[in-house]
C-alpha positions in Angstrom: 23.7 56.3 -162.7 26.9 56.4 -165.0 27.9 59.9 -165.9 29.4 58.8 -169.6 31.3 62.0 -169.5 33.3 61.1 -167.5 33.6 57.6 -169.3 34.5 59.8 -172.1 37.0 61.8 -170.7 39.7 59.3 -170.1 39.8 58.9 -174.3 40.0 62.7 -174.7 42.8 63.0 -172.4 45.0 60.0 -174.1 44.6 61.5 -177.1 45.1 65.4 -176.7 48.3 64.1 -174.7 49.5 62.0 -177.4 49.1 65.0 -179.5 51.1 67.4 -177.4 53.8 64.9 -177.0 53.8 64.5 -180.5 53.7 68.1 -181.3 56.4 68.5 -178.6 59.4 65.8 -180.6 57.9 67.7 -183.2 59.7 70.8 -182.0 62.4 69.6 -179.4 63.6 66.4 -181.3 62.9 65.9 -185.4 63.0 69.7 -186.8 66.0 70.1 -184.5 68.3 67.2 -185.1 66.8 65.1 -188.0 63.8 67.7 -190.3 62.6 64.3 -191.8 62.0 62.5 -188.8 58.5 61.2 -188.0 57.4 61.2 -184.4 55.5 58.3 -185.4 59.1 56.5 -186.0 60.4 57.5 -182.1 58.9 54.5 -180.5 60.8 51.5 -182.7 63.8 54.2 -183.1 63.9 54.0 -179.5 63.4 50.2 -179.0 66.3 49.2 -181.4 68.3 50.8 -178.6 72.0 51.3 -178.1 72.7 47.2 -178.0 70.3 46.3 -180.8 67.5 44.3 -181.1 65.4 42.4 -183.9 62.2 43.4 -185.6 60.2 40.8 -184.0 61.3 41.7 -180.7 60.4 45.6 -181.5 57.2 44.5 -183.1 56.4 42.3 -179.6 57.5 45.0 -177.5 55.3 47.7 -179.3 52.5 45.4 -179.8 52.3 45.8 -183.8 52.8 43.5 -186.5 56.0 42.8 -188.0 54.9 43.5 -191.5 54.3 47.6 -190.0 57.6 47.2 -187.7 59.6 46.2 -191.0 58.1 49.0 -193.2 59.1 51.7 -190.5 62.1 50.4 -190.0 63.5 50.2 -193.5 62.4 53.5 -193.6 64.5 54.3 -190.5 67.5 52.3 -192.5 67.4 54.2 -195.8 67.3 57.7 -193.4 70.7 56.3 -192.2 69.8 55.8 -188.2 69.8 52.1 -188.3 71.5 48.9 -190.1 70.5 44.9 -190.6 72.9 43.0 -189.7 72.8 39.1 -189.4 72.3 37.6 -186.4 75.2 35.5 -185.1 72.3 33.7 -183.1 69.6 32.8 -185.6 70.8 33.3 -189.3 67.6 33.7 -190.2 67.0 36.9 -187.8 68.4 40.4 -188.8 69.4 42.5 -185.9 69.1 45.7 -186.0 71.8 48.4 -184.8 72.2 52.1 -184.7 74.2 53.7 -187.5 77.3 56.5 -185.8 74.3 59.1 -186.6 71.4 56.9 -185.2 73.3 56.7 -181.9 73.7 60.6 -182.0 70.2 60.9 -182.4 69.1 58.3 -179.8 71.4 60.1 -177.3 69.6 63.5 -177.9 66.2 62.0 -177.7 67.4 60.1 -175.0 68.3 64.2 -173.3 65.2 66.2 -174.5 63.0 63.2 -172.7 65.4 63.3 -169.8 64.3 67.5 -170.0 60.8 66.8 -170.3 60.6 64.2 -167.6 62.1 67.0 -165.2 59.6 69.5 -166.2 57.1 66.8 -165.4 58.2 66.1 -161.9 58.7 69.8 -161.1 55.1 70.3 -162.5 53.5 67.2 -160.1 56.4 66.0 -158.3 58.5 63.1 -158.1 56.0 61.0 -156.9 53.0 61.5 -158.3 55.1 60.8 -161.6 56.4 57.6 -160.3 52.5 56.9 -159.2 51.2 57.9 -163.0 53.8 55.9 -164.6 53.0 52.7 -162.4 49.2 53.7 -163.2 50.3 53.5 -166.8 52.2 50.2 -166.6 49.2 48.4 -165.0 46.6 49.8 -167.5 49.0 48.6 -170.1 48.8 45.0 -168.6 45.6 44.8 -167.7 44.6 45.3 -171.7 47.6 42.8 -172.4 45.9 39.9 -170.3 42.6 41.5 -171.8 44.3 41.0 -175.3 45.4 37.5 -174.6 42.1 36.3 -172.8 39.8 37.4 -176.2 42.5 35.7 -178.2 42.0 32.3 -176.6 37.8 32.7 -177.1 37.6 34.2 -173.5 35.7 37.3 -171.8 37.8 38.2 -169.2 38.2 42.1 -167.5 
């Protein structure tokens, strides 16, 4: 027999956690270092990292159209964390770089999640983070190949 509490569960927990995490840059990162920062910004912040990268790439790595990448980041580029450049690869591409201030911030994001991963090995240990971040990364492929299956008329899983 399934027990579908338990089924439901696993959504409960995702989504209180992405609500404390969120809650937490809330208080450790944006009212700290930038008050009108959204949390909802950190992840494509984060992926233009300290050598750059274009919007398409961001929008592949974070799985979201490039239509919603470019609307967050413009709004990332009139707050002054990040430029368009040209790429000197494909003229057609911008790439996107940290402003001085933007690589300021990304630095003390870059500390408060070093802080917070700390507290979460001395709260389950070294390993068992390793193990749930491993658990993570194959959940996250499994719906990628999931993803890509349904796109090509498939039922796989």
């Amino acid at each position: 027999m399934i027990d579908y509490h338990k089924q439901a569960v696993l959504f409960k927990q995702l989504y209180v956690l992405k609500k404390l995490t969120d809650d937490w840059g809330d208080k450790n990162i944006c009212h700290l270092h930038q008050p009108h920062f959204n949390m909802a910004f950190l992840p494509f912040f984060m992926a233009v990292g300290l050598s750059g990268k274009s919007s398409s790439a961001i929008a592949a790595d974070l799985k979201v159209s490039r239509q919603a990448t470019g609307k967050i980041m413009k709004e990332l580029e009139q707050s002054g964390l990040i430029k368009a450049e040209k790429s000197t690869i494909d003229a057609r591409a911008n790439l996107l770089q940290l402003t001085e201030e933007g690589r300021k911030f990304y630095l003390q994001v870059a500390q408060q999640a070093s802080l917070l991963s700390s507290k979460y090995e001395k709260l389950i240990g070294k390993k068992q983070l390793e193990m749930m971040t491993e658990t993570m990364e194959k959940m996250i492929h499994f719906h990628e190949k999931l993803n890509q299956c349904h796109l090509l008329g498939g039922t796989c899983g």
